[in-house]
C-alpha positions, 0 to 999 in steps of 0.5 A: 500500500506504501510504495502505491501511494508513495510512489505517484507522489515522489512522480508527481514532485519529481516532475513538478521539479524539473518542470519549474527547472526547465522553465527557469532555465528557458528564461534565463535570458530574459531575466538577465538581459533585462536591466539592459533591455529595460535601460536600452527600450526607455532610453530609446522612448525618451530621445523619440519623445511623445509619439503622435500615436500609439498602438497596442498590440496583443493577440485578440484584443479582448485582454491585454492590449484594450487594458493597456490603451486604456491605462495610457489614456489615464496616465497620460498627464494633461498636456499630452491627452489631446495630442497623443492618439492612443489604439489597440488591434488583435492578430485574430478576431472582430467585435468581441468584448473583455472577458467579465473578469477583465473588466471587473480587474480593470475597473479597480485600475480606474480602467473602464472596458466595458465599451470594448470591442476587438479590432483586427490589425490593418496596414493602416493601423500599423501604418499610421501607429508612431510607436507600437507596442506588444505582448510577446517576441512572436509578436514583434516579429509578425508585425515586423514580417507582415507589415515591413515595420522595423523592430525599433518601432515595434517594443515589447511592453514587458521590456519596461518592466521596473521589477524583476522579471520571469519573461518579457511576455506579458501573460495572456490571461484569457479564460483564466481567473480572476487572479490571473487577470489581476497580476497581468494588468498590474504588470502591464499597469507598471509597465506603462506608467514607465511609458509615460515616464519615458514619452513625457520626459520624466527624470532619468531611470 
């Protein structure tokens, strides 16, 4: 009857283990990299200075990217409001709300989703975005590919992360919970309080 039980569960932690191993180990660049990456990415914002227009990018637009328009558009001081235009477009999928969680999340951020709708990435939203910002490398890469954007106009949120980091992709928290939800938009929230601080020429990092 031990080595029954016994047996399943040493399974179970071995596995479990080398499953957190081999995620460590996968993302140790990022975690390395990213003082330099963070350093390079806000440097490069500040010298651009308040782009015209900005562009959010995730993969369907019902979950990080509307979340992170709408957090620009709050933090935005004053003087940058009426003149920064600011976006968000999905690789997949039209006309589809935020998740009832999302919106609960980003209500408590002083976000309000509840109006969203998807939209699809146009050449013309890539072509008329001053500054676009997504998710994931995968990401970048597509609108870089696609759309014959170069990669400096293309940086990836996760890269201005003032904490530590795992990976420089912001989880997609679709069909998960609430909780899930809650640690995205406040890793995306950091995030985009270091744009502002970069595009409105805030002190130096």
């Amino acid at each position: 009857m031990g080595d029954s039980v016994l047996a399943p569960a040493l399974r179970d932690r071995i596995w479990r283990r080398a499953w957190r191993l081999a995620r460590a180990v996968r993302h140790l660049p990022d975690r390395l990299l990213h003082p330099w990456r963070r350093r390079s990415a806000m440097e490069r914002l500040r010298r651009d200075g308040p782009p015209a227009s900005v562009l959010f990018v995730c993969h369907g637009n019902i979950c990080r990217s509307p979340f992170a328009a709408g957090a620009l558009r709050a933090a935005l001081p004053p003087m940058l409001r009426d003149r920064v235009v600011v976006v968000s477009a999905g690789l997949v999928g039209a006309g589809r709300p935020v998740p009832a969680e999302g919106q609960r999340v980003a209500a408590r951020l002083g976000v309000d989703l509840s109006a969203h709708r998807s939209a699809p990435l146009t050449p013309a939203a890539v072509g008329a975005s001053q500054l676009i910002l997504v998710m994931d490398v995968d990401q970048q890469q597509t609108i870089v590919r696609r759309f014959g954007r170069s990669p400096e106009a293309v940086v990836l949120l996760g890269d201005l992360d003032p904490e530590p980091i795992d990976t420089r992709t912001v989880h997609d928290p679709v069909e998960q919970p609430e909780a899930v939800f809650a640690a995205s938009y406040a890793r995306i929230h950091r995030c985009v309080s270091q744009l502002v601080r970069a595009i409105a020429g805030r002190r130096r990092v």
